[in-house]
C-alpha positions in Angstrom: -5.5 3.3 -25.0 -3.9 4.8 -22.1 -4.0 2.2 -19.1 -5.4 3.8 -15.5 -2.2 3.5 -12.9 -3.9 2.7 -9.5 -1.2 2.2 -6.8 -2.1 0.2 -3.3 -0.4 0.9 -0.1 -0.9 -1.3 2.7 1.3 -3.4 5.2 1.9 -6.3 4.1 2.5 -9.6 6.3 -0.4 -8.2 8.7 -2.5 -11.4 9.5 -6.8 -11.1 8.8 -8.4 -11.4 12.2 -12.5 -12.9 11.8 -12.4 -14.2 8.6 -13.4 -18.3 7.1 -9.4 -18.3 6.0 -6.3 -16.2 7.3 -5.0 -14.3 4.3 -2.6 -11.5 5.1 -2.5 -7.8 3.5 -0.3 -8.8 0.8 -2.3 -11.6 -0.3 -5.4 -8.7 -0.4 -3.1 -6.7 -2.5 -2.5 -9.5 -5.0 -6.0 -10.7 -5.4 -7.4 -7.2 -5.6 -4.5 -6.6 -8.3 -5.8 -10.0 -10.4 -9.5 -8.2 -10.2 -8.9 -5.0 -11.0 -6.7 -5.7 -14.1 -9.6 -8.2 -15.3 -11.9 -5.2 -16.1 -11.8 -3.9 -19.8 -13.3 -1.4 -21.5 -14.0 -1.7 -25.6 -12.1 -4.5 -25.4 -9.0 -3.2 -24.2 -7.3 -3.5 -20.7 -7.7 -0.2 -19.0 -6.0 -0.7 -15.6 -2.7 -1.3 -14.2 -2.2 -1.9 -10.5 1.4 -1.2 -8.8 2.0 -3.4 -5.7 5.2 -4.0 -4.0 4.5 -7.9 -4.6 4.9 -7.3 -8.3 6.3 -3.7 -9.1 9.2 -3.1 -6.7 12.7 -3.9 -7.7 14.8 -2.0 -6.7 18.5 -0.7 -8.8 20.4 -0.9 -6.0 20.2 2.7 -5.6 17.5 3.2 -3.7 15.9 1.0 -0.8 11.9 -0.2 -1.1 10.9 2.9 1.2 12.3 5.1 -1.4 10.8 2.9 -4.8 7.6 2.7 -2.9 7.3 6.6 -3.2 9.1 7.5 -6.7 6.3 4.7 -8.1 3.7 6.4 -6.5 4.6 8.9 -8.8 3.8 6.8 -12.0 0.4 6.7 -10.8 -3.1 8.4 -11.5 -5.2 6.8 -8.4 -3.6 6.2 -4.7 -5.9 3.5 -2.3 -4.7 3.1 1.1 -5.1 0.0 3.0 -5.2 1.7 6.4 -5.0 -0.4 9.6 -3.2 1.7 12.0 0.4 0.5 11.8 3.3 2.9 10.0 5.0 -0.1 8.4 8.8 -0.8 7.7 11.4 2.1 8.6 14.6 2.3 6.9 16.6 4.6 9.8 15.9 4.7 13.5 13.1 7.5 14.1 12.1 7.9 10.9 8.1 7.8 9.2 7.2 4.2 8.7 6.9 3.1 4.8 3.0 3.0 5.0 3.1 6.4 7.3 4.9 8.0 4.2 2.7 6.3 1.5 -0.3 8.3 3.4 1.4 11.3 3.5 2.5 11.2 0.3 -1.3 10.6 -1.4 -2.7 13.2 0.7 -0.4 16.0 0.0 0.0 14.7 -4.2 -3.2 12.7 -4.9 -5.7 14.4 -2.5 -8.2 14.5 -5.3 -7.9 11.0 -6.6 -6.7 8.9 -3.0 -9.1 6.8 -1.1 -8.7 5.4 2.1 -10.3 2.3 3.5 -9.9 1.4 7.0 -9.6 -2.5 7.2 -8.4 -2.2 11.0 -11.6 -4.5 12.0 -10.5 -7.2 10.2 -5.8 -6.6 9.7 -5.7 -6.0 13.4 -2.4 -3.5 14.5 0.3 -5.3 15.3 1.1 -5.5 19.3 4.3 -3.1 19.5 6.2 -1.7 22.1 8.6 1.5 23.1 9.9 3.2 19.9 8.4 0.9 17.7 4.7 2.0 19.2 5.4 6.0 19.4 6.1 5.5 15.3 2.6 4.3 14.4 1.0 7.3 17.1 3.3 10.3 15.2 
């Protein structure tokens, strides 16, 4: 049986804010990975979750902005973990890593991308100058 690809975007050291422990995106990411690729379906696994904790390694050739999106392609299902922040920019003025990721889901998974904001609980970052004007672009 073919396995459902379901990729997860999200920042990832971004801190929990209000919660009984402080976990950070990427620990979400893993944990929502292990639950998702629990479920079965005749007996068979039927889910495969990409995340950059366990999916991304890069050749050499390309940079984790750039695996990020080629991965995406690999995938059936796009969720976005959206808190506000662009995420990690490999040149100066350029779209954040998770600003891309979005852009990417709604223009090539518009029918099968969800979006969750999680800003009331992974809080933006506190940013200043160029940094700032990234995640407001």
């Amino acid at each position: 049986m073919q396995k459902i690809t379901l990729y997860i975007s999200s920042r990832s050291k971004t801190p929990s804010s209000g919660l009984d422990k402080n976990i950070t995106l990427s620990d979400l990411r893993v944990k929502l990975r292990q639950e998702l690729e629990k479920e079965t379906f005749l007996g068979e696994d039927i889910i495969e979750v990409i995340i950059h904790e366990n999916n991304f390694a890069p050749d050499g050739s390309q940079d984790a902005h750039q695996v990020s999106l080629s991965k995406m392609n690999e995938c059936n299902i796009v969720v976005v973990l959206y808190n506000g922040d662009s995420g990690w920019t490999p040149v100066a003025g350029g779209n954040g890593i998770c600003h891309d990721e979005y852009l990417k889901a709604v223009n090539d998974f518009s029918q099968m991308m969800y979006m969750l904001d999680i800003s009331n609980v992974f809080p933006r970052a506190v940013k200043n100058g160029k940094e700032q004007q990234k995640d407001l672009d």
